[in-house]
C-alpha positions as CSV (number, residue, x, y, z in Angstrom):
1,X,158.6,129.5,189.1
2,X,161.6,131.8,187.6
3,X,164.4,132.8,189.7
4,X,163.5,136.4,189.2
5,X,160.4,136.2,190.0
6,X,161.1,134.7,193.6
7,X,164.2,137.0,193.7
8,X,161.6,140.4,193.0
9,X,158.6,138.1,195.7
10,X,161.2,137.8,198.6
11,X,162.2,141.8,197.9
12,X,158.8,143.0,197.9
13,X,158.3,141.0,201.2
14,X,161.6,142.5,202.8
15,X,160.4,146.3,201.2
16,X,156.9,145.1,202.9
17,X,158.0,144.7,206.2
18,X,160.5,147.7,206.3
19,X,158.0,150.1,205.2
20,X,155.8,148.3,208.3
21,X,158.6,149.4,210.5
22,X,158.5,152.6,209.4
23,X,154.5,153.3,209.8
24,X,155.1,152.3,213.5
25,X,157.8,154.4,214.7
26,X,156.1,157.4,212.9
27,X,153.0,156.4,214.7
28,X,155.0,156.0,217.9
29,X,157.4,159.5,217.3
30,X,153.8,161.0,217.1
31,X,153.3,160.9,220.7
32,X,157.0,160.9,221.9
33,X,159.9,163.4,220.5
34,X,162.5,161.3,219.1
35,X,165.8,163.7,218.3
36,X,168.3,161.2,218.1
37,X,168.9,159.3,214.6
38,X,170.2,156.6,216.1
39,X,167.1,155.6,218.0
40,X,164.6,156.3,215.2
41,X,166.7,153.5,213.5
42,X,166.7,151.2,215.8
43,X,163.3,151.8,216.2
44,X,162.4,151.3,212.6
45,X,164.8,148.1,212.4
46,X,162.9,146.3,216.3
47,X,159.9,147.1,214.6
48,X,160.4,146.0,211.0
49,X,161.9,142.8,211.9
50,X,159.1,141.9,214.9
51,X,156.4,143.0,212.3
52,X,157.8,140.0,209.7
53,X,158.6,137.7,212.4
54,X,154.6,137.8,213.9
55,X,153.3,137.9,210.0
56,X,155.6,134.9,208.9
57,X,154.5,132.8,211.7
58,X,150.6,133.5,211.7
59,X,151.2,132.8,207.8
60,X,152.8,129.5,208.4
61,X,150.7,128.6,211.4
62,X,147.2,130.0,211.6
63,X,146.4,131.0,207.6
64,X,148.4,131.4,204.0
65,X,146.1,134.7,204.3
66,X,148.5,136.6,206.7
67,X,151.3,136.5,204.0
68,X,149.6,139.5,202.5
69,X,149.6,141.4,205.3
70,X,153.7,141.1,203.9
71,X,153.2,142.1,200.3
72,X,152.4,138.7,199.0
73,X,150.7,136.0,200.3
74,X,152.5,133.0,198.9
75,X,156.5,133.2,200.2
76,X,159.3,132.9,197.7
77,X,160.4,128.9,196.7
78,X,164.1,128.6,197.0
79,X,165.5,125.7,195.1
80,X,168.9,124.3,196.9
81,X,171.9,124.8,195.7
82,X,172.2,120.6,194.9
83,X,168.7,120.4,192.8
């Protein structure tokens, strides 16, 4: 596969996940008033990055099929830098 396309995969993954963080603290801010910037952040970023971290590993260890639940269902191949 082309650079770019595992360049635009792994972005739409990232976006994915983000937006995921996002959903939840809105859901969450429904319920509890949040004034402070700081902690609506933070929120979004705990969130976002616990949101990819349970996806990647069902995806990796239970079923492929959990990758969509992060944009895509097949994760970007990186080649290394030697090959």
């Amino acid at each position: 596969m082309s650079v770019l396309y595992n360049y635009l995969l792994s972005l739409v993954r990232t976006l994915a996940s983000i937006a995921a963080g996002w959903l939840v603290t809105q859901a969450v801010r429904l319920g509890i008033q949040v004034d402070s910037a700081l902690v609506v952040s933070a929120l979004t970023s705990a969130f976002a990055a616990v949101y990819y971290a349970v996806f990647r590993f069902a995806e990796l260890h239970i079923s492929s099929r959990f990758g969509w639940l992060l944009g895509y269902a097949e994760p970007p191949q990186y080649q290394d830098a030697l090959g």
